[in-house]
C-alpha positions in Angstrom: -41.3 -95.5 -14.9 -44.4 -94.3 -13.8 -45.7 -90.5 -14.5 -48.4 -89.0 -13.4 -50.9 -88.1 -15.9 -53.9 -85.7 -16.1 -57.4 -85.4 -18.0 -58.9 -82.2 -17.7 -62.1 -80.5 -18.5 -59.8 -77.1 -19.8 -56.3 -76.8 -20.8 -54.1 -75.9 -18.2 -52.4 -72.5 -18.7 -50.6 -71.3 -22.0 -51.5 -75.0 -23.1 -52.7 -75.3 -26.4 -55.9 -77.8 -27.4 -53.6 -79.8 -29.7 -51.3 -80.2 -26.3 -54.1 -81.2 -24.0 -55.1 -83.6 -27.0 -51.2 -85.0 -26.6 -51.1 -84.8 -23.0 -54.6 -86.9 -22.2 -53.4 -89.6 -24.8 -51.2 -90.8 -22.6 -53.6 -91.6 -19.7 -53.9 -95.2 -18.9 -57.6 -96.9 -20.7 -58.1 -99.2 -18.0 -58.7 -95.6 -15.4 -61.0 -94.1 -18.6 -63.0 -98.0 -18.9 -63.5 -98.0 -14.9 -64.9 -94.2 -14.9 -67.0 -95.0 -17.8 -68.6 -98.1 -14.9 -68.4 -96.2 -11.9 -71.4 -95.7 -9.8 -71.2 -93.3 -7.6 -73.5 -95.2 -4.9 -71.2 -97.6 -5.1 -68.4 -95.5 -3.9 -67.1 -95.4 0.0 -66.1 -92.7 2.1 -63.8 -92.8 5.2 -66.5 -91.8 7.4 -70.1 -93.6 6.5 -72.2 -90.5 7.7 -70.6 -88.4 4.6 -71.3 -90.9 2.3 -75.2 -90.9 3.8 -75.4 -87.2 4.2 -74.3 -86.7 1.0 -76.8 -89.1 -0.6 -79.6 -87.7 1.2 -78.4 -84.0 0.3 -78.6 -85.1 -3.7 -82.1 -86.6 -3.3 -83.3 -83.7 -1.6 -81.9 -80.9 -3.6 -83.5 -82.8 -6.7 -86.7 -81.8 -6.2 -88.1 -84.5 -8.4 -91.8 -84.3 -6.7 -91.5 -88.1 -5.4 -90.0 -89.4 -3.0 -86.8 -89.2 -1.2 -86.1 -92.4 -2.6 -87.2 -91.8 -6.3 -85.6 -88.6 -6.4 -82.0 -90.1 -5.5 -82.4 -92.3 -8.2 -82.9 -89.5 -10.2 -80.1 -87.6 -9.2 -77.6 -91.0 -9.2 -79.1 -91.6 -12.5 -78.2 -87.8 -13.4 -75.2 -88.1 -12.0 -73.8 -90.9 -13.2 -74.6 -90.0 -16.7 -73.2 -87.4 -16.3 -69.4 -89.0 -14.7 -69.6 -91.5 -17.7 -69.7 -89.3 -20.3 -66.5 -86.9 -19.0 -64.8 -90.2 -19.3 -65.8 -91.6 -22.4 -65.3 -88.4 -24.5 -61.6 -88.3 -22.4 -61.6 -91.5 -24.2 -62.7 -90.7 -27.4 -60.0 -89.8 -29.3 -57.9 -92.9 -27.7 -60.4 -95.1 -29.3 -60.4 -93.2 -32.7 -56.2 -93.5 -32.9 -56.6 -96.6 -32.5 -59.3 -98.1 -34.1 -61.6 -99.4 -31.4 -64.5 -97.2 -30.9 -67.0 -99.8 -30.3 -64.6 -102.6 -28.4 -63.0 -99.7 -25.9 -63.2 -102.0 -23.0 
């Protein structure tokens, strides 16, 4: 049977950290590994002009003092630190249970 589950950056309402800790084990490692590669220039959107407009919108609001193009890198680079490491401290205590820290993938 398949169940939803949830990772958060909070506990949800009248949830206690020890609860969230219980609730986030339980969330499949394959989902955690693939965040923990994800690039988000890699992603898609459903309509190409988003997904350009949206690029072009993180280089400039970088303000980096280099180009357009060296400040999106910036900003990716920024970002997807930033995406990885939600997911590997989600994963963190996973890895601790059960032994494999530094073979998580």
């Amino acid at each position: 049977e398949s169940k939803p589950r949830h990772l958060s950056e909070e506990c949800f309402p009248n949830e206690t950290l020890h609860y969230k800790n219980l609730r986030e084990q339980h969330f499949p490692s394959r989902l955690l590994v693939e965040g923990m590669r994800l690039r988000l220039e890699d992603g898609s959107a459903s309509i190409e002009d988003d997904k350009k407009n949206i690029l072009t919108r993180m280089a400039t609001d970088m303000k980096c003092g280099g180009s357009d193009e060296a400040c999106l890198s910036l900003s990716l680079q920024r970002a997807n630190a930033a995406l990885h490491a939600y997911f590997s401290l989600a994963a963190w205590s996973s890895a601790v249970n059960e032994g494999i820290v530094e073979d998580f993938d």
